[in-house]
C-alpha positions in Angstrom: 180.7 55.1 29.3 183.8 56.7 30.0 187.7 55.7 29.3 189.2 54.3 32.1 193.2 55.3 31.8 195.5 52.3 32.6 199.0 52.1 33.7 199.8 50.7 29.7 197.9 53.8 28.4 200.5 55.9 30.4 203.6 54.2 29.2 202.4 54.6 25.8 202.0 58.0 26.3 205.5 58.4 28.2 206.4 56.3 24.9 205.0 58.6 22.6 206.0 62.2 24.3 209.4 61.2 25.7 211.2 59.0 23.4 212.4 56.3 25.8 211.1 52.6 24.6 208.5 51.3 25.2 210.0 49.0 27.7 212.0 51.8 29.4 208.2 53.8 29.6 206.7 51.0 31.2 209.5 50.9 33.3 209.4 54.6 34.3 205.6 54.5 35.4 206.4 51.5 37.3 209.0 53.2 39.8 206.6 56.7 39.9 203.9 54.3 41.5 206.0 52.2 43.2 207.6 55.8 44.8 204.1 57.3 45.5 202.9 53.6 47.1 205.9 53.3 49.0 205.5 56.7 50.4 202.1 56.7 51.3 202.8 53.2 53.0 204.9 55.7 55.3 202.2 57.8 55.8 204.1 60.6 54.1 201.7 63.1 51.8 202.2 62.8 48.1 202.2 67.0 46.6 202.1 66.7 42.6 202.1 70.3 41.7 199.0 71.4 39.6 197.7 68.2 40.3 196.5 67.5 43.6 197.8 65.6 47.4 197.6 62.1 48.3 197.2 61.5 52.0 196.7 58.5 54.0 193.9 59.3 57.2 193.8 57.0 60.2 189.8 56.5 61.1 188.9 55.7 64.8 187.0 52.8 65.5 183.4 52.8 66.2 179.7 51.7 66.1 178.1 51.4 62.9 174.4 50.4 62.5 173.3 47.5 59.9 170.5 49.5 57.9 168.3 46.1 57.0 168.5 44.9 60.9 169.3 48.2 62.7 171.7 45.9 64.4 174.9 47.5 66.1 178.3 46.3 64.7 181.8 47.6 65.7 183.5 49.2 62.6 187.7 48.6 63.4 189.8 51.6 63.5 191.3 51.8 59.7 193.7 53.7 57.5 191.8 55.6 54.3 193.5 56.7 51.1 192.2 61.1 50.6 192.7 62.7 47.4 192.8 66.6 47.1 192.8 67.9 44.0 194.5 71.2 43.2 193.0 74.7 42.6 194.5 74.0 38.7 193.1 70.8 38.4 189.4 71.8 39.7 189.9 74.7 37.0 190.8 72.9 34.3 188.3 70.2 34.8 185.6 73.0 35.7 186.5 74.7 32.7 185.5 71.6 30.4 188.9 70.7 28.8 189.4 67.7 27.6 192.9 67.4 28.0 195.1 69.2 30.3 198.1 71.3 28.9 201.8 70.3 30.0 
C-alpha cells in the first residue's frame, strides 16, 4: 500500500529543507492551508505553479436513480472541490519519478 503524506510529514520536511523549528514548520503549513481553505471558501481558484488549480464547482440539483430500487430521489444542488493538475506535474508523474525536483 502506498504512503499517505500528512500535514506532520510536511512540517518535517519544511523542518528539514528550510531551517525554521519544528514548531515554526508546523506553523507555516498551517497558515498555507488555512490561506488555500479560506480562499476556496470564497470561491476564488487556488494556481500553484508547476503544480496544478484548485477550484470549487457549484453542481445543479437533480434526479438521481437508487440503483437497488430504481427509485427516483432528488440530489440537492451542491458545491464540489476540482483539482487540475499541471502539464509539469502530469509529466513528472508520467515520467515515473519518484520525487519531484524543486
Amino acid at each position: 500500500m502506498a504512503k499517505t503524506l500528512t500535514r506532520s510529514d510536511l512540517a518535517e520536511k519544511v523542518y528539514q529543507n528550510v531551517g525554521l523549528s519544528r514548531n515554526e514548520s508546523a506553523a507555516l503549513v498551517e497558515r498555507v492551508l488555512d490561506e488555500v481553505t479560506n480562499a476556496l471558501l470564497r470561491d476564488e481558484q487556488v494556481k500553484l505553479s508547476s503544480f496544478g488549480t484548485f477550484l470549487v464547482r457549484a453542481k445543479g440539483g437533480r434526479i438521481g436513480r437508487n440503483p437497488k430500487t430504481g427509485q427516483e430521489v432528488p440530489i440537492a444542488p451542491r458545491k464540489v472541490l476540482l483539482f487540475r493538475p499541471s502539464h509539469v506535474l502530469k509529466d513528472q508523474i508520467n515520467a515515473g519519478n519518484g520525487e519531484a525536483s524543486a
